[in-house]
N, CA, C and O atoms as a Maestro MAE file, in Angstrom:
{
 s_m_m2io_version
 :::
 2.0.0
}

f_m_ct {
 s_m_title
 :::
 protein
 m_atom[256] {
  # First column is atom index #
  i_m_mmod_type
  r_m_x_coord
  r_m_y_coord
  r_m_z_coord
  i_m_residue_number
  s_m_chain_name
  s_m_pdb_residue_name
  s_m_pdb_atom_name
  i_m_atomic_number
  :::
  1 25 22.159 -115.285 -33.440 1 A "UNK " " N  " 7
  2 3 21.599 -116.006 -34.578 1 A "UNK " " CA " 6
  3 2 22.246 -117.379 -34.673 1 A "UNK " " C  " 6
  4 15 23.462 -117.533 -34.552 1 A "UNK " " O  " 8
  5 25 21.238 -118.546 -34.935 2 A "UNK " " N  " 7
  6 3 21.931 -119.596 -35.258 2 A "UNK " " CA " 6
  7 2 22.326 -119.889 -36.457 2 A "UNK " " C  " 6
  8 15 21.636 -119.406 -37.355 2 A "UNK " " O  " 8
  9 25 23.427 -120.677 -36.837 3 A "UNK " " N  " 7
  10 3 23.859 -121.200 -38.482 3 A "UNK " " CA " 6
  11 2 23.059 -122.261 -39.129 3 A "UNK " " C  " 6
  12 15 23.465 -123.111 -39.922 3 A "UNK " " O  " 8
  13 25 21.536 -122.042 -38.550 4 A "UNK " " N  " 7
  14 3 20.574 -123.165 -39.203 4 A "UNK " " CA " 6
  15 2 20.044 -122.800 -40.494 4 A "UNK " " C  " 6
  16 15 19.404 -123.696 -41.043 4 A "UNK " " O  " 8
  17 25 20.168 -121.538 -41.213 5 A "UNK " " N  " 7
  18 3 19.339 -120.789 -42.547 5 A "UNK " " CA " 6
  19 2 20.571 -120.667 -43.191 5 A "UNK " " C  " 6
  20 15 21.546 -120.035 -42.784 5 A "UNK " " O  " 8
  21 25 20.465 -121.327 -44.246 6 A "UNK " " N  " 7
  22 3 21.636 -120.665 -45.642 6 A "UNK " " CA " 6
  23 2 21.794 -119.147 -45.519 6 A "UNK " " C  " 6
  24 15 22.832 -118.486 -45.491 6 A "UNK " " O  " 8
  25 25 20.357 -118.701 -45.443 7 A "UNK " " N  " 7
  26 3 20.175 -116.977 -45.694 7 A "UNK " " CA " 6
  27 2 21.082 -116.292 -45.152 7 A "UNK " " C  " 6
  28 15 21.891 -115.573 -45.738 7 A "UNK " " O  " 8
  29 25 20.976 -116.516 -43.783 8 A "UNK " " N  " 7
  30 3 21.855 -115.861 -42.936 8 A "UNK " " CA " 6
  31 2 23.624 -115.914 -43.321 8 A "UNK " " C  " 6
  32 15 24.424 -115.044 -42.975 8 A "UNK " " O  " 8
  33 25 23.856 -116.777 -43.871 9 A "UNK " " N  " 7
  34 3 25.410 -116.724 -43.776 9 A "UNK " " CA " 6
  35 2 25.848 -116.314 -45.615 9 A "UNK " " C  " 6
  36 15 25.304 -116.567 -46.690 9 A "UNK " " O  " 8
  37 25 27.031 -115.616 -45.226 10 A "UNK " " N  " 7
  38 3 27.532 -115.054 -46.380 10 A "UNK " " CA " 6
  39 2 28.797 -115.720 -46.167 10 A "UNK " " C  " 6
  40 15 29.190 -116.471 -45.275 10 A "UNK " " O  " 8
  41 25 29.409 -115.192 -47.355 11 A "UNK " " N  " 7
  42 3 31.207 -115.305 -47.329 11 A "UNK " " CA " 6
  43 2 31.674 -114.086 -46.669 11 A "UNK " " C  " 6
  44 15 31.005 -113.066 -46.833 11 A "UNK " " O  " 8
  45 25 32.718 -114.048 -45.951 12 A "UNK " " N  " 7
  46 3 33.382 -112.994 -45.352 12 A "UNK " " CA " 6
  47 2 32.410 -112.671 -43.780 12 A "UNK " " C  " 6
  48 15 32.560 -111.679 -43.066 12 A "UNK " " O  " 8
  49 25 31.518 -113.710 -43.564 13 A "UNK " " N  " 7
  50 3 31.051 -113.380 -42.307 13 A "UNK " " CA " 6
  51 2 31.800 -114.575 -40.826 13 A "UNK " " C  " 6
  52 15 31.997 -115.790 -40.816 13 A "UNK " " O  " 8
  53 25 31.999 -113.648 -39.908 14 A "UNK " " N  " 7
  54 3 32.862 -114.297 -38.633 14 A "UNK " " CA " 6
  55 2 31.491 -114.981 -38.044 14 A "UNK " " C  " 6
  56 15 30.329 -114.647 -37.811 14 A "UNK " " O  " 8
  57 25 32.246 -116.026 -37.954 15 A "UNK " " N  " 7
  58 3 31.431 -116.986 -37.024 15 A "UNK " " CA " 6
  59 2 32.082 -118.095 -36.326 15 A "UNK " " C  " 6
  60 15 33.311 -118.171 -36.331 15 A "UNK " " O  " 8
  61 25 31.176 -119.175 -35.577 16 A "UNK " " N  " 7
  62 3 31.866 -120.191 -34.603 16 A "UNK " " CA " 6
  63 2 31.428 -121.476 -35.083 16 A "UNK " " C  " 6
  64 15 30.227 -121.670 -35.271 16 A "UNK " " O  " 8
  65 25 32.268 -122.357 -35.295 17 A "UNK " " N  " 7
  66 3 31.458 -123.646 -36.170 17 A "UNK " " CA " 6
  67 2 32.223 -124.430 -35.131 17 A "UNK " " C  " 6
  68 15 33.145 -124.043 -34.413 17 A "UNK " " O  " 8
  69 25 31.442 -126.030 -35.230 18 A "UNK " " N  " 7
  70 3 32.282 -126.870 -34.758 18 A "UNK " " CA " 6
  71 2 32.591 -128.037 -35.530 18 A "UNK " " C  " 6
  72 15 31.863 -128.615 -36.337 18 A "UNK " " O  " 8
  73 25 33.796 -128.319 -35.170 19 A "UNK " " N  " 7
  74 3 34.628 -129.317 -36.666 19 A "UNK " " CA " 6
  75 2 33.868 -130.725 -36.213 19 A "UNK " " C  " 6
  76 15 33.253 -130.984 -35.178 19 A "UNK " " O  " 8
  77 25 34.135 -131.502 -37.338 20 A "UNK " " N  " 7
  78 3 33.366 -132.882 -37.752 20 A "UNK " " CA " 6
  79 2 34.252 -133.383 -35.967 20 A "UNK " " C  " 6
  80 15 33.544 -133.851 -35.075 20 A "UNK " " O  " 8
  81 25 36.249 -133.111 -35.682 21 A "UNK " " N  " 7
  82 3 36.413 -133.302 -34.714 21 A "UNK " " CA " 6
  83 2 35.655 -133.416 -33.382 21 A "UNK " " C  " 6
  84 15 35.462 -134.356 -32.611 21 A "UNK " " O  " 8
  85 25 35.344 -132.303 -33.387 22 A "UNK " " N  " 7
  86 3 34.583 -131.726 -32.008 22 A "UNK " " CA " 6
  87 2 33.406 -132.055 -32.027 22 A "UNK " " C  " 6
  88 15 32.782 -131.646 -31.048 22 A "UNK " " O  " 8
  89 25 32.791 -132.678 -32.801 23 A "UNK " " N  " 7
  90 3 31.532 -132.830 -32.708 23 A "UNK " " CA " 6
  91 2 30.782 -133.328 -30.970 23 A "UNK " " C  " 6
  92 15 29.702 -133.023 -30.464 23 A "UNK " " O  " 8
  93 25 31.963 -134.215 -30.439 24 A "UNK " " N  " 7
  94 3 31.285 -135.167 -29.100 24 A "UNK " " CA " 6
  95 2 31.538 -134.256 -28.136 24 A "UNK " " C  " 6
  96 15 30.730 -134.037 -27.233 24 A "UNK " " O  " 8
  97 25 32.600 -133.688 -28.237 25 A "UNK " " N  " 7
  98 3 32.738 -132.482 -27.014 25 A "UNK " " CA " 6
  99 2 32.465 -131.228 -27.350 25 A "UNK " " C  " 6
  100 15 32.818 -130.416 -26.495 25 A "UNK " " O  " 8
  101 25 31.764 -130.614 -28.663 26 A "UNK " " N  " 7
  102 3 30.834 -129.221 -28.481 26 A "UNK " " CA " 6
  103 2 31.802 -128.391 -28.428 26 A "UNK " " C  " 6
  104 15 31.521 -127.377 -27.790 26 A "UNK " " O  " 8
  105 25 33.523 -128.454 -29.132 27 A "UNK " " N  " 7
  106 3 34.745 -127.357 -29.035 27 A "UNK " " CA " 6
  107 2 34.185 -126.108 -29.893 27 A "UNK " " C  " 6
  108 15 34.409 -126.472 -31.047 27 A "UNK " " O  " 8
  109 25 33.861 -125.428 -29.929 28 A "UNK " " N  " 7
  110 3 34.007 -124.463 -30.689 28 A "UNK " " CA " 6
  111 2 34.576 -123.406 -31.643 28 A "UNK " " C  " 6
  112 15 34.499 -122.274 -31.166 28 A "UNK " " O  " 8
  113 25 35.145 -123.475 -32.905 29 A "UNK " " N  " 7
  114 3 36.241 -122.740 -33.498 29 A "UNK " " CA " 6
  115 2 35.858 -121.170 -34.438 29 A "UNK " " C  " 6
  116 15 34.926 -121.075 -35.236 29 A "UNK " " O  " 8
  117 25 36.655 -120.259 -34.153 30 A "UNK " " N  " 7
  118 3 35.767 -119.386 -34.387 30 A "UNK " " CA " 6
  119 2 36.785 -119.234 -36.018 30 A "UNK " " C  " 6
  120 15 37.778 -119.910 -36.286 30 A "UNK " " O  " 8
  121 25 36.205 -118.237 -36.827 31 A "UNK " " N  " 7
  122 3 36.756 -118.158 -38.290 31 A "UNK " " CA " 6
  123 2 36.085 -117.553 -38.991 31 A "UNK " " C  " 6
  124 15 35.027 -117.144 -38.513 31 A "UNK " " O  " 8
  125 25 36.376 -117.264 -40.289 32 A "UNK " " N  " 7
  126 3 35.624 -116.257 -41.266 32 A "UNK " " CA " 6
  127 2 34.990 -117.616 -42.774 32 A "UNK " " C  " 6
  128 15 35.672 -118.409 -43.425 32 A "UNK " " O  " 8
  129 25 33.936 -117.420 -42.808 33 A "UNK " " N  " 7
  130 3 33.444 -117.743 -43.953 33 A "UNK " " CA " 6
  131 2 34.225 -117.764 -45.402 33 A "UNK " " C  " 6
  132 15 34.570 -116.764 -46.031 33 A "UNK " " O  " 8
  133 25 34.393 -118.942 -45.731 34 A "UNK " " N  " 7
  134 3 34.946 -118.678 -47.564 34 A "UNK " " CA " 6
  135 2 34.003 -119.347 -48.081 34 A "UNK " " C  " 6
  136 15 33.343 -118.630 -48.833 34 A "UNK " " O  " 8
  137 25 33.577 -120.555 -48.018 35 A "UNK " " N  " 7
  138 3 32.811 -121.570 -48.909 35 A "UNK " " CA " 6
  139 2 31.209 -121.806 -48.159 35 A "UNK " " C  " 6
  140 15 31.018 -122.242 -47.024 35 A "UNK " " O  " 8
  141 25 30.413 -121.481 -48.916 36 A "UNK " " N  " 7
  142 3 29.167 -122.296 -48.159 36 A "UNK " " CA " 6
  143 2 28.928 -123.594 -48.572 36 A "UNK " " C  " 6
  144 15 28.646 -123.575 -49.770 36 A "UNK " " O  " 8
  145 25 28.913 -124.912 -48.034 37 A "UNK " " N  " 7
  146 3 28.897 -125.764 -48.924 37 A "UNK " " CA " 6
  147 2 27.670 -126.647 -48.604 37 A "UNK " " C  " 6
  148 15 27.464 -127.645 -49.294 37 A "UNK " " O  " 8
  149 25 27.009 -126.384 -47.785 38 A "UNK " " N  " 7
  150 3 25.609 -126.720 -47.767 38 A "UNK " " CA " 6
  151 2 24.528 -126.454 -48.799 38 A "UNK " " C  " 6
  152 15 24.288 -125.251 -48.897 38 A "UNK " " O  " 8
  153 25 23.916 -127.113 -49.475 39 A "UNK " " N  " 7
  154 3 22.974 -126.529 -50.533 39 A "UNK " " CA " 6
  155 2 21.432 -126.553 -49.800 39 A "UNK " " C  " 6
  156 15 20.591 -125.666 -49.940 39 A "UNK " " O  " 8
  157 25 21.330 -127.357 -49.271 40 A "UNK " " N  " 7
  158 3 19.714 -126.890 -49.001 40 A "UNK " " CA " 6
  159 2 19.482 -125.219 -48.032 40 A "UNK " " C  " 6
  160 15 20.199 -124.400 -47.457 40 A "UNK " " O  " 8
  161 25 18.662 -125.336 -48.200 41 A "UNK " " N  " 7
  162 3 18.249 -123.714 -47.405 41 A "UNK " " CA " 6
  163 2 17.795 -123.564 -45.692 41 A "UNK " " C  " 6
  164 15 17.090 -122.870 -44.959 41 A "UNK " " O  " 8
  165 25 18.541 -124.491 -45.659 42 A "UNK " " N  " 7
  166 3 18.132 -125.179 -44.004 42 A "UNK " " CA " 6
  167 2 18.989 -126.362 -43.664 42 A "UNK " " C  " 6
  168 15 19.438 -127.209 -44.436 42 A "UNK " " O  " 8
  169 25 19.119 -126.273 -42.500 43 A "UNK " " N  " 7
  170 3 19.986 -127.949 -41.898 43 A "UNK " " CA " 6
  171 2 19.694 -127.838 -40.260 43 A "UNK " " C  " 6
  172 15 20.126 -126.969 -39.503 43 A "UNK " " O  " 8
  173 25 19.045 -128.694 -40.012 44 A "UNK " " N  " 7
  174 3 18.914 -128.837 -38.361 44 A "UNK " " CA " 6
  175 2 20.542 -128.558 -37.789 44 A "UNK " " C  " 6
  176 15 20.774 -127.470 -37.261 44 A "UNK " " O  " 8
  177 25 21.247 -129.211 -37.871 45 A "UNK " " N  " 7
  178 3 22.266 -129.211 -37.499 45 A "UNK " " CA " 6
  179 2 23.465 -127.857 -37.392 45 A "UNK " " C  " 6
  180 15 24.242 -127.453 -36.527 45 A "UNK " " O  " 8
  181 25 23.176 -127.542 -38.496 46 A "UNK " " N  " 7
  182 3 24.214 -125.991 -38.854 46 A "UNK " " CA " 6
  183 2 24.287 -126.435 -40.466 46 A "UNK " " C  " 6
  184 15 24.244 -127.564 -40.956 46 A "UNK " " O  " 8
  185 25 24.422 -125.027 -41.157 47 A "UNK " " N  " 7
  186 3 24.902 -124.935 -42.408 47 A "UNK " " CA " 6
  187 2 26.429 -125.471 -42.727 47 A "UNK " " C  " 6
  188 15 27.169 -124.553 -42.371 47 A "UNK " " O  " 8
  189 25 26.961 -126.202 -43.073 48 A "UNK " " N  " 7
  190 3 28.145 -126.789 -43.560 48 A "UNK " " CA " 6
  191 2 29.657 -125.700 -44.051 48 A "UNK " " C  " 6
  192 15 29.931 -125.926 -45.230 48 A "UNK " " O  " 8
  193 25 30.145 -125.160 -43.725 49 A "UNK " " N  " 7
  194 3 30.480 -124.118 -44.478 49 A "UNK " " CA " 6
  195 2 32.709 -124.601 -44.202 49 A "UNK " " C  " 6
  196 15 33.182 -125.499 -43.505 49 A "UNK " " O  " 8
  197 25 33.284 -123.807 -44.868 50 A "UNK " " N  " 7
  198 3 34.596 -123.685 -45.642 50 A "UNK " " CA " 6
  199 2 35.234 -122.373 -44.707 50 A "UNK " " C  " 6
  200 15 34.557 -121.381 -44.979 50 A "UNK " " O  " 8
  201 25 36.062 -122.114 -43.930 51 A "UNK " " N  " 7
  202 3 36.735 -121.273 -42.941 51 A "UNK " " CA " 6
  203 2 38.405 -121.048 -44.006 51 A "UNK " " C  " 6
  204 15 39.165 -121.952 -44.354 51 A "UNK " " O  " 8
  205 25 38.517 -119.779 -44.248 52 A "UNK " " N  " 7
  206 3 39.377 -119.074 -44.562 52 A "UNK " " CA " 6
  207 2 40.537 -119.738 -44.604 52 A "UNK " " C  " 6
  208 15 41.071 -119.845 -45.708 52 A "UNK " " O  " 8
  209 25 41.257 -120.392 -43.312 53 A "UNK " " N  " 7
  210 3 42.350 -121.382 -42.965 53 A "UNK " " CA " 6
  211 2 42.140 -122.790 -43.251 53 A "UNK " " C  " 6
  212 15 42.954 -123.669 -42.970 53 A "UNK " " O  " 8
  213 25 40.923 -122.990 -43.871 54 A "UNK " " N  " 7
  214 3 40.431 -124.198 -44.443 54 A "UNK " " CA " 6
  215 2 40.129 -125.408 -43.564 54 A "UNK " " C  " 6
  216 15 40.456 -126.501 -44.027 54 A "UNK " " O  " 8
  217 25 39.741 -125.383 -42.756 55 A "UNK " " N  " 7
  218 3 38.861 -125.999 -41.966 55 A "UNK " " CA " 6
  219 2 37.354 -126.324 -42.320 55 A "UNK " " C  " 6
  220 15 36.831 -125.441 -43.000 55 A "UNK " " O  " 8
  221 25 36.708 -127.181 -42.071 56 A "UNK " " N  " 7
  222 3 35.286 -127.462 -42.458 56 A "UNK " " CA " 6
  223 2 34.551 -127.499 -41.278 56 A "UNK " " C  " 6
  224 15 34.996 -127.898 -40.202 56 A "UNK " " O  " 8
  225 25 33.624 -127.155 -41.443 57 A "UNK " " N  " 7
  226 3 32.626 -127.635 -39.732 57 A "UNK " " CA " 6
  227 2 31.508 -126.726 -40.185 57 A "UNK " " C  " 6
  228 15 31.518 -125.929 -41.123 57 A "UNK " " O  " 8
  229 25 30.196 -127.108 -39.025 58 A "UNK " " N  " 7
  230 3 29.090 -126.482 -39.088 58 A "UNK " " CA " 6
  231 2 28.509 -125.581 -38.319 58 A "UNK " " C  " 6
  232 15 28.539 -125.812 -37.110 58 A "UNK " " O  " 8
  233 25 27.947 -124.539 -38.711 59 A "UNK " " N  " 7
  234 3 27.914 -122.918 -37.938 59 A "UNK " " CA " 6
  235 2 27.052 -123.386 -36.973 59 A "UNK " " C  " 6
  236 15 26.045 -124.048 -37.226 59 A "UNK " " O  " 8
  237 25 27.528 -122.963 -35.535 60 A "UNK " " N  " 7
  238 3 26.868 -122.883 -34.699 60 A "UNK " " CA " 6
  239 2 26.543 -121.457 -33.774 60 A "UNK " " C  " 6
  240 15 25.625 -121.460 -32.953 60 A "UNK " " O  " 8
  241 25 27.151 -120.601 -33.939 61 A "UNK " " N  " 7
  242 3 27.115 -119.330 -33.975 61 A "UNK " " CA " 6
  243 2 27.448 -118.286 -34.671 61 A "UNK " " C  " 6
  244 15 28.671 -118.248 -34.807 61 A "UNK " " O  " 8
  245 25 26.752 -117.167 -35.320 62 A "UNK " " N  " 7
  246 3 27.180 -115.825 -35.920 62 A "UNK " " CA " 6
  247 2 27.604 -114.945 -35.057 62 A "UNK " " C  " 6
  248 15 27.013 -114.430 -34.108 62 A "UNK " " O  " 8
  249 25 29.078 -114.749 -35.599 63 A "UNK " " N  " 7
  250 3 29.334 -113.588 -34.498 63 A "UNK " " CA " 6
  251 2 29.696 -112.189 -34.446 63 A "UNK " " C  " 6
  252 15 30.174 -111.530 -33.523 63 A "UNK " " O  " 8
  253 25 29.222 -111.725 -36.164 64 A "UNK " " N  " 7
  254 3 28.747 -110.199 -36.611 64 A "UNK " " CA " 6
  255 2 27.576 -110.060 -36.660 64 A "UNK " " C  " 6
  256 15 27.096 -108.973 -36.980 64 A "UNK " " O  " 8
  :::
 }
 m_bond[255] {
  # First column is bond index #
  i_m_from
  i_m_to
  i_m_order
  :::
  1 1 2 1
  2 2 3 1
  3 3 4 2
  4 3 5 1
  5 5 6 1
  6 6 7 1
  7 7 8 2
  8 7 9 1
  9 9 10 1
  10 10 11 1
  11 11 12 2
  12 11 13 1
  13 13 14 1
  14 14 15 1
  15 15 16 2
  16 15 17 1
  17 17 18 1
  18 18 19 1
  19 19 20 2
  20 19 21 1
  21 21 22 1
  22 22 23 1
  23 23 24 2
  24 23 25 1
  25 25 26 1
  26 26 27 1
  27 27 28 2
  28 27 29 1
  29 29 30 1
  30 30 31 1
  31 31 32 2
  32 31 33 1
  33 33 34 1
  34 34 35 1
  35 35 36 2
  36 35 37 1
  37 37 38 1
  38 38 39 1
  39 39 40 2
  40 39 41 1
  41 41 42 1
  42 42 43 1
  43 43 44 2
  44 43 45 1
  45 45 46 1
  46 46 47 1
  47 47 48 2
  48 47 49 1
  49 49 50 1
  50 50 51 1
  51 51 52 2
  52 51 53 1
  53 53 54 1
  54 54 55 1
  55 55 56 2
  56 55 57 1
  57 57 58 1
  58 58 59 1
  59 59 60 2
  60 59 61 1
  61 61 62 1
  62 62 63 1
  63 63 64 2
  64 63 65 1
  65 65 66 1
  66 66 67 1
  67 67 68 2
  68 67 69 1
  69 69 70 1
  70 70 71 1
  71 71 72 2
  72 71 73 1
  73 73 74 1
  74 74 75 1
  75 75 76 2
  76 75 77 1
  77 77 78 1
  78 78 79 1
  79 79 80 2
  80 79 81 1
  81 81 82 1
  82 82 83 1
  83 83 84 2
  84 83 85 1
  85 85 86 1
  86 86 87 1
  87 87 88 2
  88 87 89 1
  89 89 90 1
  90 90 91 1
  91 91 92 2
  92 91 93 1
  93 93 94 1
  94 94 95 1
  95 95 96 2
  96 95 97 1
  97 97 98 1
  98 98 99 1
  99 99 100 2
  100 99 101 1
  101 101 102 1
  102 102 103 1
  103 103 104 2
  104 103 105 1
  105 105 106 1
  106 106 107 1
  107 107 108 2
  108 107 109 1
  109 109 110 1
  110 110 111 1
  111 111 112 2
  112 111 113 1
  113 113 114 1
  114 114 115 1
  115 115 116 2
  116 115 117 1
  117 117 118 1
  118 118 119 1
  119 119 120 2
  120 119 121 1
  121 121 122 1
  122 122 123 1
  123 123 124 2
  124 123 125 1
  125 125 126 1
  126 126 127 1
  127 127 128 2
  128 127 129 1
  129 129 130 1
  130 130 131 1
  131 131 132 2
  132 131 133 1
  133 133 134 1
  134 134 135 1
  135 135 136 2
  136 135 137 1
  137 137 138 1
  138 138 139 1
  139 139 140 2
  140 139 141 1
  141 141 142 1
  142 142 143 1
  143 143 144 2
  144 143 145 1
  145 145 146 1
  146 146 147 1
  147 147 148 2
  148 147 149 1
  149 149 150 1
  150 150 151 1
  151 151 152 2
  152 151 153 1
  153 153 154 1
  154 154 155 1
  155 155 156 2
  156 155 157 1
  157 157 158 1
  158 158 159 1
  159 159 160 2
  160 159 161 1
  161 161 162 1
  162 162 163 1
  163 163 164 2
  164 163 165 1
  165 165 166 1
  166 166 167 1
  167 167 168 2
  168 167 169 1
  169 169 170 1
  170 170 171 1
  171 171 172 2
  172 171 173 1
  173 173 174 1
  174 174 175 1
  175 175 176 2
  176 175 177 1
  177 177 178 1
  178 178 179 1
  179 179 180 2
  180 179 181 1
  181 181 182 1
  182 182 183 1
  183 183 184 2
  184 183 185 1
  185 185 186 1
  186 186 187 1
  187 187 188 2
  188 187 189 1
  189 189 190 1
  190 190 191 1
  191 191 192 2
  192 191 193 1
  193 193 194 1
  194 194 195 1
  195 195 196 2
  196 195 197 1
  197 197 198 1
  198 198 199 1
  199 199 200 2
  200 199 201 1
  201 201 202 1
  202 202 203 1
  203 203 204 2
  204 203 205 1
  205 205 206 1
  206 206 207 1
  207 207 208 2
  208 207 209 1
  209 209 210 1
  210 210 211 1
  211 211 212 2
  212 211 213 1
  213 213 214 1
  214 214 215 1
  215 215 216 2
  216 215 217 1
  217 217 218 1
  218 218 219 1
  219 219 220 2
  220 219 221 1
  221 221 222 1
  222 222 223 1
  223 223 224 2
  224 223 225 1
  225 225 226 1
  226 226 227 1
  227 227 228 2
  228 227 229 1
  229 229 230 1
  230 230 231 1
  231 231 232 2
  232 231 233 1
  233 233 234 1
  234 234 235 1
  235 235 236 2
  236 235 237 1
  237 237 238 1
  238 238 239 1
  239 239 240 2
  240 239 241 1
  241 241 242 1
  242 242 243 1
  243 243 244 2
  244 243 245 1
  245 245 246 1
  246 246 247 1
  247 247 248 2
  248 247 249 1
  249 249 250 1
  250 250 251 1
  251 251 252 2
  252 251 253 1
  253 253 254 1
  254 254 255 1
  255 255 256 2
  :::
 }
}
C-alpha cells in the first residue's frame, strides 16, 4: 500500500517515510506513526505524518 490516502494510515501503524532530508536520494526511514499531519484526504506525494522518535517525513510505504 502506498501513503497516498489519509484513510489508510493510523497512529501506531509501522511504516517507511522519507525525511524532507532524503528527499533527492529516495533514503528511506522506517518508524511508527504518532501524528498525522496532513489534512487533506489525499497527497500525490505521501501523507505528511509525525514518527514516534519525532522525525517528520512522508509515507512512502506501509509496512503492516
Amino acid at each position: 500500500m502506498s501513503g497516498q490516502n489519509r484513510s489508510d494510515i493510523r497512529a501506531g501503524l509501522k511504516v517507511a517515510v522519507i525525511l524532507k532530508k532524503d528527499q533527492r536520494t529516495g533514503v528511506k526511514t522506517e518508524g511508527v506513526v504518532k501524528d498525522i499531519l496532513t489534512n487533506s484526504s489525499f497527497h500525490p506525494h505521501g501523507i505528511k505524518v509525525r514518527l514516534t522518535d519525532g522525525q517528520v517525513g512522508r509515507v512512502c510505504d506501509i509496512l503492516e
